[in-house]
C-alpha positions in Angstrom: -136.7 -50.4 128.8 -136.7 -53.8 130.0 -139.3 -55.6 128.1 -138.9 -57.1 124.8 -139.7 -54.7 121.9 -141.7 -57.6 119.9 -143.8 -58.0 123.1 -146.4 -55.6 121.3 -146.6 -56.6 117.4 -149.1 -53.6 117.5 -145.5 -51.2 118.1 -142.5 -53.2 116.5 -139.3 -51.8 116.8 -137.7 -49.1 114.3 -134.5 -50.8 112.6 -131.8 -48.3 112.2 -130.0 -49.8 109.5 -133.0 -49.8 107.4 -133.5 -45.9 108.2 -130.3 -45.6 107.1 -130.4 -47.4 104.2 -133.3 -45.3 102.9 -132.6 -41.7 104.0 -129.0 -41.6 103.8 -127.5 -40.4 100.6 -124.5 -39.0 99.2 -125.0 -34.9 98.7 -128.3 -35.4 100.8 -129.1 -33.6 104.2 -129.3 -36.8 106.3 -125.7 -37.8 107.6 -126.6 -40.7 110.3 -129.6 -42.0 111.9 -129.2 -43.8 114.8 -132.0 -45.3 117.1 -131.4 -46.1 121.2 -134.3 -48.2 123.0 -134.2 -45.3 125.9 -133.1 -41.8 126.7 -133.9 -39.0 129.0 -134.0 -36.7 125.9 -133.2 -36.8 122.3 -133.0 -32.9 122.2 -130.2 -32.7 125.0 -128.5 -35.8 123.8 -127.8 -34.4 120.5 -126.8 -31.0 121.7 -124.2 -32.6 123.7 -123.1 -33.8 120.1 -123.5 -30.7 118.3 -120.9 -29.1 120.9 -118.5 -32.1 119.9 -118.7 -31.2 116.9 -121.4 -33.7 115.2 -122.2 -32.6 111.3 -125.0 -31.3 110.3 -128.1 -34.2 109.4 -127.1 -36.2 112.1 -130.8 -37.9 113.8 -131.4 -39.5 117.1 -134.5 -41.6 117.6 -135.8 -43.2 120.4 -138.0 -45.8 121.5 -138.7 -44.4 125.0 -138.0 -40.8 126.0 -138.4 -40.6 129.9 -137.7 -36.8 129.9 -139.3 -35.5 126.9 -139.9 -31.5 126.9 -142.2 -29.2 124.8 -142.3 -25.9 125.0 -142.6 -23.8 128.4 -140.8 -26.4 130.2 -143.7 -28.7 129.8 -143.0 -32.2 129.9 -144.3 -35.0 126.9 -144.3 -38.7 127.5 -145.7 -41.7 125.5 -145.2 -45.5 126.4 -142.3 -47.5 124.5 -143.0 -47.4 120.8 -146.3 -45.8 121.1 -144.8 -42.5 119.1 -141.8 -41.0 117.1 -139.3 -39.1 119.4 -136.4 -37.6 117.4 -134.3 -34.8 117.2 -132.2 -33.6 114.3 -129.3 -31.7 114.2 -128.8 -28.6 111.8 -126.6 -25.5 111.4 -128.2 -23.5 108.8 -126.6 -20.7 107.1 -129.2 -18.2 107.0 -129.7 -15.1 109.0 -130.0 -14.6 112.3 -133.1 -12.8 112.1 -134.7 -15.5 110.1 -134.2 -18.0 112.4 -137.5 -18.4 114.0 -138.4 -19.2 111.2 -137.1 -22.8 111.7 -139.9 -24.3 114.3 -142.3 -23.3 111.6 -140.4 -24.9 108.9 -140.5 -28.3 111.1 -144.4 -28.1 111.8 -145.1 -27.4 108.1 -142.8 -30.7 107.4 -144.6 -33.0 110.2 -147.9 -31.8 109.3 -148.0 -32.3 106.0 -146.0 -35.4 106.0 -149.1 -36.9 108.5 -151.2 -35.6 105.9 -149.9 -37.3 102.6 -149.2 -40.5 104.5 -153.1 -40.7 105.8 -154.5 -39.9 102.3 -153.6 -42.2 100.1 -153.4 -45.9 99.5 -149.3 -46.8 100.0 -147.2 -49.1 99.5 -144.1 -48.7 101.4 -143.2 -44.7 101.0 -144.9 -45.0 97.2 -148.6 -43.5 97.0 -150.8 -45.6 94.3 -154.4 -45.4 93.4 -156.8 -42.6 93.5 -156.7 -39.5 95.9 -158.7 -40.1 98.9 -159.9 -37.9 101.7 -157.3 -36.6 104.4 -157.7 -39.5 107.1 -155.8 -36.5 109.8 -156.6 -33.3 108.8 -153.5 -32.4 110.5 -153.4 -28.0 111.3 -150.8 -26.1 112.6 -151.3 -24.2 116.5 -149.1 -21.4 115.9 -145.8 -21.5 115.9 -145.5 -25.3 115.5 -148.2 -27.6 118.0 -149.5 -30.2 115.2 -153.4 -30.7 115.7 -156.2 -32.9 115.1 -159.3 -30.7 115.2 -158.7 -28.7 118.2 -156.3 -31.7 120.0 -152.5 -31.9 119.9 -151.1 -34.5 117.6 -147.2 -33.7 117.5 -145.1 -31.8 119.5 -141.9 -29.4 118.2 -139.1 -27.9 120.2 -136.3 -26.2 118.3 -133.3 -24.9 120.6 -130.3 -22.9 119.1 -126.5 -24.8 120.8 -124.1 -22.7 120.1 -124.3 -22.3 116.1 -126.5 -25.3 115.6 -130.4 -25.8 116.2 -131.5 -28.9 117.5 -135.2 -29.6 116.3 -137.3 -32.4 118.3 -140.2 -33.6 117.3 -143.2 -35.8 119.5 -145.5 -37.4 117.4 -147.8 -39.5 118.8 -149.1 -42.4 116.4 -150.7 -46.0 118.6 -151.8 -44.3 121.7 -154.7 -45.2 123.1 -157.1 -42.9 125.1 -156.5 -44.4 128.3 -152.6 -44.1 127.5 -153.0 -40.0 126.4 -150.7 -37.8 128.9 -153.7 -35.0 128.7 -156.7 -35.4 127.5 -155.9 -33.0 124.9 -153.9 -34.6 122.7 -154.7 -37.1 120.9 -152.7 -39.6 118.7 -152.9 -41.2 114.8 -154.5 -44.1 116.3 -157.3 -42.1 117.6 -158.0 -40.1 114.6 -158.8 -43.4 112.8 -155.5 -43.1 110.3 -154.9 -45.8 108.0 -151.1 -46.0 108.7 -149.5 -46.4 112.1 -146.7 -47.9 111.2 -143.9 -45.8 112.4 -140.9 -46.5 109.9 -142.7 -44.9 106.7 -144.1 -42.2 108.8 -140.4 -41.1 110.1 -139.2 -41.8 106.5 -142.3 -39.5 105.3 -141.1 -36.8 108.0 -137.7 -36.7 107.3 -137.6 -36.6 103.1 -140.4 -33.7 104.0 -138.4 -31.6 105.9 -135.2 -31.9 103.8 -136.9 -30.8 101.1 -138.9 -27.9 102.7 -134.9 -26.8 104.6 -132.7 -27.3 101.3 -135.2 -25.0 99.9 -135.0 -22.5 102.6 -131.9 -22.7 103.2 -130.6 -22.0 99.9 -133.0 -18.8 99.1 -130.8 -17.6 102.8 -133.7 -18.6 104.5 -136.3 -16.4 102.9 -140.0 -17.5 103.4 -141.0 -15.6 100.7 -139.0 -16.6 98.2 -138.9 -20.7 99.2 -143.2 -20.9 99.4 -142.3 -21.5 103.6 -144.7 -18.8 104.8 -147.4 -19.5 102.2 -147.2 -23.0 103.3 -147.7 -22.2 106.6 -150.1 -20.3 106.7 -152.7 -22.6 104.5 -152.0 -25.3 107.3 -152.0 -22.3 110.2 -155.6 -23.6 112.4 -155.1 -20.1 114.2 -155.5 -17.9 111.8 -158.9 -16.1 111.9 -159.7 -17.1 114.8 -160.3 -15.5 118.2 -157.4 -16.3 120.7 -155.9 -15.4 124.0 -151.9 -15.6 124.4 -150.5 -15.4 127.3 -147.0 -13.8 126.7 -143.7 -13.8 128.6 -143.6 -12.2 131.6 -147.3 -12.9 132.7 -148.9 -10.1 130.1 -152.1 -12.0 128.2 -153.6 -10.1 124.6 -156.7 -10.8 123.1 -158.0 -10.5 119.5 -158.3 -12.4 115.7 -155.2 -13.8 114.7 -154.6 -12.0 111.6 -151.5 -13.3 110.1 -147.9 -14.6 110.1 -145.4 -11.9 109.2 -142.4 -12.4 107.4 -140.6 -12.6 110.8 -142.9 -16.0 111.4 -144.6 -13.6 114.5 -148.2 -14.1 114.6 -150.1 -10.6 114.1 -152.8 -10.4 116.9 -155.7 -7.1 116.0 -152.8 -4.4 115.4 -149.8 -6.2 117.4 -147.3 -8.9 116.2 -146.3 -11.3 119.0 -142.8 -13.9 118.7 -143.6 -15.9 121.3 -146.4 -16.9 123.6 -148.5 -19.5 124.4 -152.1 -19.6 122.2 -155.1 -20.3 123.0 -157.9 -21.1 120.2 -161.4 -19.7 121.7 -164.4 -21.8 120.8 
């Protein structure tokens, strides 16, 4: 990224000392934050560093990812400092079976961290004055696509290296239309939000997700127990609605998404499905 990173006072830089300075805290999840100006991919940079042996709580930012990739192998870009690309490191001590249950946990932390920070008059990470309406009404796309009405806002890709999971997250905030990769996403920008200022919104993200995982985590990753599926499901945009997923290995099903078990599947008329690709019929 050769330009200079002030060039745009619409997209100032993030300052990693800062970041660290707020969200790193002795007996707290966050270890080390560290931003780069460019990478291919925070996600495969950071599983290189989970095999070395990086702790858990370690987060890469970065202000231009050129290889970004969602889920299906699909690619997500964004121009330099238009959106939050991150990836944090974890190696939770929770069952495997519960697992999946992780991509879920990161979309209930990114949603609802858009949708604090768009609802209230701040200043800095502090909320003050009266409630107001939800700028984003940011949804979940089951398992974990962050919408806007029916367009994506955020991206989530959680891979498991070795024992760790690496969690990435695309949220776009100053794109403009004529900047959008697809014309179905959309960004905060767009949706009119009152904050685009990136640093509180990673901060928001970040404090939100450590609380949802030290919960989960410590109730050995039960959704019940920690409020995780409840949660989810009041910000789940699928449910009760008409959809068409097309599952692994080319097979589509139809029908009303009914509910999110226990195992985080998404119950389709009689059948529960653990992964595929959703689509929300108008």
């Amino acid at each position: 990224m050769s330009e200079s990173p002030y060039g745009d006072l619409d997209r100032p830089p993030l300052h990693e000392a800062a970041l660290r300075r707020a969200l790193v805290r002795d007996g707290g999840l966050w270890r080390d934050v560290r931003v780069v100006d460019e990478t291919g991919s925070t996600n495969a940079d950071l599983a290189a560093r989970a095999r070395e042996g990086a702790p858990e709580g370690t987060v890469l930012v970065t202000e231009l990812q050129t290889a970004g990739r969602g889920r299906l192998g699909r690619t997500w870009t964004a121009p330099p400092r238009s959106g939050l690309a991150l990836s944090v490191l974890l190696r939770p001590r929770v069952p495997v079976e519960l697992l999946g249950w992780a991509p879920l946990l990161t979309g209930v932390a990114v949603a609802t961290a858009v949708r604090r920070m768009t609802a209230w008059s701040q200043t800095g990470d502090g909320f003050l004055g009266e409630p107001a309406d939800v700028a984003v009404d940011a949804r979940l796309k089951w398992p974990n696509d962050v919408l806007a009405g029916d367009r994506k806002l955020a991206g989530i890709l959680v891979e498991k290296v070795d024992d760790a999971l690496i969690a990435g997250i695309g949220l776009n905030v100053s794109l403009r239309e004529d900047e959008l990769p697809v014309p179905a996403a959309t960004s905060l920008a767009i949706e009119g939000a009152p904050l685009t200022d990136r640093a509180p919104l990673l901060r928001a993200i970040l404090r939100e997700f450590a609380t949802w995982y030290r919960e989960w985590t410590a109730l050995a990753g039960d959704p019940e127990a920690s409020g995780l599926r409840t949660a989810y499901k009041d910000l789940c945009a699928t449910l009760g609605r008409q959809v068409n997923v097309e599952l692994p290995g080319g097979e589509r099903l139809a029908g009303t998404a009914r509910d999110v078990d226990g195992a985080g599947r998404l119950a389709v008329g009689e059948r529960a499905v653990s992964a595929g690709d959703v689509v929300h019929v108008r």
